[in-house]
C-alpha positions, 0 to 999 in steps of 0.5 A, a space after each residue: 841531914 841530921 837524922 839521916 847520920 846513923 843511916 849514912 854511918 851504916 852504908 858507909 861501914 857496910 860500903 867498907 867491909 865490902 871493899 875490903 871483902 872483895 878487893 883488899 883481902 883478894 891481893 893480900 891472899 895472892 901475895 901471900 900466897 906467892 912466893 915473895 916470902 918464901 925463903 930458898 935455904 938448906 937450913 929447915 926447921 925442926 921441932 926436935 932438939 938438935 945438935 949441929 956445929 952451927 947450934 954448938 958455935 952460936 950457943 958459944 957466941 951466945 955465952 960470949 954475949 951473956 958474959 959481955 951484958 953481965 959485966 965484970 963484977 959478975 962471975 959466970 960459969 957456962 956448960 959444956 953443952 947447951 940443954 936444948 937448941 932449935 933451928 928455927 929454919 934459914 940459920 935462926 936458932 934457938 938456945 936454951 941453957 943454963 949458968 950459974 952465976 956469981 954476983 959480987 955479993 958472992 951469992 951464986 944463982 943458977 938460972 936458964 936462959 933462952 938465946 935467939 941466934 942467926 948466922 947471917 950468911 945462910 948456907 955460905 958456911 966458909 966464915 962461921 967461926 966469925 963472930 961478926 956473921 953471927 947476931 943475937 936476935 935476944 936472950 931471955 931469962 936472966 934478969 931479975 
């Protein structure tokens, strides 16, 4: 049995590598391509910069956020508008700004940030001055 091992080892891997070939792959090609992931919403994505209310209220909430995470001790002063902001398609933004901010040692920095932001209720618009139907996804850029 023993100098039979390697034999054995390489039918049982080419045995595998078919099985996946021509049943696994199959049925992961034909969910994929139905459209169990497809999602209906008037919100499409965009590589361009834009610039809607949805953009402009979660770049908003965004700042809200970025003051709460900074504390108390930190003075922050944000922008009128962000420098870009992406839809990312079904309500998902993308906002890229910049802040300065002011540290308890009174040394001010500037620093851009990156903000993913959601508004939860897709193309129900009634309650997007709600905070509570937007999520931050994540904000990147201000630690140091």
């Amino acid at each position: 049995m023993k100098k039979y091992r390697n034999l054995i080892f390489i039918v049982a891997f080419i045995a595998l590598l078919l099985t996946q070939y021509k049943l696994v792959m199959p049925f992961v090609y034909k969910i994929v391509s139905s459209d169990l992931f497809l999602v209906n919403s008037n919100d499409q994505a965009s590589q361009l910069p834009i610039s809607t209310p949805l953009t402009n209220i979660g770049f908003h909430y965004c700042n809200d956020y970025i003051k709460k995470e900074l504390g108390t001790e930190t003075t922050v002063n944000f922008p009128d508008n962000p420098i870009n902001a992406w839809t990312l398609g079904n309500y998902q933004y993308l906002i890229s700004a910049e802040i300065t901010i002011t540290g308890s040692d009174a040394v001010a920095s500037t620093k851009k940030y990156a903000c993913r932001i959601t508004y939860n209720n897709g193309d129900d618009q009634s309650g997007i001055n709600d905070v509570s139907n937007w999520s931050i996804i994540g904000v990147s850029g201000l630690k140091d």
